[in-house]
N, C-alpha and C positions, 0 to 999 in steps of 0.2 A: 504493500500500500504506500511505502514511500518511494515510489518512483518520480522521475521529473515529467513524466508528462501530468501524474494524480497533484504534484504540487504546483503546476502552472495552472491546473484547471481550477483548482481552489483558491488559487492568488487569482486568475482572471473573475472568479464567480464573486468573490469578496469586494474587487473592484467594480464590477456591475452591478452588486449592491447598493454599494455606495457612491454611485453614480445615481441612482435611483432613487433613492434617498432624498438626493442632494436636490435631483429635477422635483422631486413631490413636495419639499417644502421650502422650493422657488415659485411653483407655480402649482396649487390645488386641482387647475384643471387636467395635469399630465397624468396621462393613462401610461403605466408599465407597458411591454411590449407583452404580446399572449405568452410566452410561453415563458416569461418570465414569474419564478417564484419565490417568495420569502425563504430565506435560510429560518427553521425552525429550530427553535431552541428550549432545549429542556431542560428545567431544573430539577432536581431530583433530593432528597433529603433521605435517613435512617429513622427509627425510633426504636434505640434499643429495647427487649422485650424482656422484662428479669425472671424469665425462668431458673436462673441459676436460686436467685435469693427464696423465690416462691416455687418450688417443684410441686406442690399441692395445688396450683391453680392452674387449669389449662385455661391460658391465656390464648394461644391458638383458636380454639374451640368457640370462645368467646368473641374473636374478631373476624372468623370466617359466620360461625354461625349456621345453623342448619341451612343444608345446600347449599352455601355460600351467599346467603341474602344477604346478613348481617353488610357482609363484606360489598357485597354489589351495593346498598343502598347506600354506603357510605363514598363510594364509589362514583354517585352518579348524584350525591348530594354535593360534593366538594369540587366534583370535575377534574378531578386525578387518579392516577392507577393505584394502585396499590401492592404487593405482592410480599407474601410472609416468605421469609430466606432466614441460611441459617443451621446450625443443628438443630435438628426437633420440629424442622419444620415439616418434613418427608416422612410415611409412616414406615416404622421398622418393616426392611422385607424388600419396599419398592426400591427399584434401579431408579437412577437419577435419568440418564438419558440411555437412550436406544444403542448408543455407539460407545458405551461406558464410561463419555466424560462425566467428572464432576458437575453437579449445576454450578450459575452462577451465585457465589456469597454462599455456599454448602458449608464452608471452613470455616466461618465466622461463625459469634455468638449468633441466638435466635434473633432477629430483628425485623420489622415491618419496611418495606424499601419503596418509597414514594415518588411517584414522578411527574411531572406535567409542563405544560406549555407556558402558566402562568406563575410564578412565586407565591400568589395571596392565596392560588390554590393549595397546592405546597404547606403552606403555614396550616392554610383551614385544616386540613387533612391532618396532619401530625396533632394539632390541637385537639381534634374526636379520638385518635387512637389513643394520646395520652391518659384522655378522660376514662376511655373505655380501660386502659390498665388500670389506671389510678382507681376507678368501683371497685376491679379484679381485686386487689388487696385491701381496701378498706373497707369492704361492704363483704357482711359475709354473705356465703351461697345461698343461702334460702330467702333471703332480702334482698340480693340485687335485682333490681327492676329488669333488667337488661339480660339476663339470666332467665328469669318469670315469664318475660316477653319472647325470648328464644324458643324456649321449650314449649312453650302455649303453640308457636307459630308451626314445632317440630308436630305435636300432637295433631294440629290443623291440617298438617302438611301429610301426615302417615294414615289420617281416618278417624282419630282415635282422640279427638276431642271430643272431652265431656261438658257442654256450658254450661247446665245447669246442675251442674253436682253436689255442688254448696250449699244451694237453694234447695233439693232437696232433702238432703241431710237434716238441713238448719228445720224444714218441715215437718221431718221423723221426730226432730225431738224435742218440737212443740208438742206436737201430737202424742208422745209417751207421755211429757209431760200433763197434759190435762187428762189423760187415763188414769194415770196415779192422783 
């Protein structure tokens, strides 16, 4: 990839950028030529994941989420990618890739690896995953809302939600109650 022709065309493509650029905010009316396109840029950030400190809380589990919802609406709330890497992140068993490389970030602590086109998205995104650690260890299991909400969604999701099961318990033992 470092060839001299790959780095003329990157020096030319840079300077027709910036040619571009320059015409767009001399004059608002100039249209780019067609087949000319924006160099896109990614920002990308970490959030490490302390399953070292916490081995009792699958934090995984919690940000992917039954079928990977958790993870998609977070996804498609912040307008960045998201991807867990990592040890711990692969389930014991599975081959990484088909041709037996490593993935990428395998070697590293567990971490969430964030990317996108914008930084504020970037920021937004890192800021929910925090959050969503931060309940992980301070909220315990049976109280996190986010947990309650997973598992409701899992039960929805497999058949096997029961709505009114509360209500009729709470029914029964009205009902015992005024027989006795």
């Amino acid at each position: 990839m470092n060839t001299r022709e790959y780095r003329t065309r990157k020096r030319l493509e840079e300077e027709r950028h910036q040619l571009v650029q320059k015409a767009l905010s001399n004059n608002p009316e100039f249209k780019p030529p067609p087949d000319y396109k924006p160099p896109i840029v990614r920002v990308s950030d970490k959030v490490m994941i302390p399953q070292e400190e916490h081995p009792d809380i699958n934090f995984v589990g919690l940000l992917i989420g039954p079928r990977g919802n958790t993870l998609k609406n977070l996804e498609k709330d912040t307008g960045a990618k998201i991807i867990i890497r990592g040890k711990g992140s692969v389930k014991e068993g599975k081959i990484g890739r088909k041709d037996g490389q490593p993935l990428p970030g395998e070697d590293e602590p567990l971490h969430a690896y964030v990317t996108a086109n914008n930084p504020e998205n970037v920021k937004k995104a890192v800021e929910k995953i925090k959050e969503i650690i931060r309940q992980g260890i301070e909220v315990p299991e049976g109280q996190n809302d986010l947990r309650r909400q997973q598992l409701r969604e899992l039960a929805l999701l497999n058949g096997t939600l029961r709505e009114n099961d509360g209500l009729s318990k709470l029914k029964q033992i009205q009902q015992a109650q005024t027989i006795i």
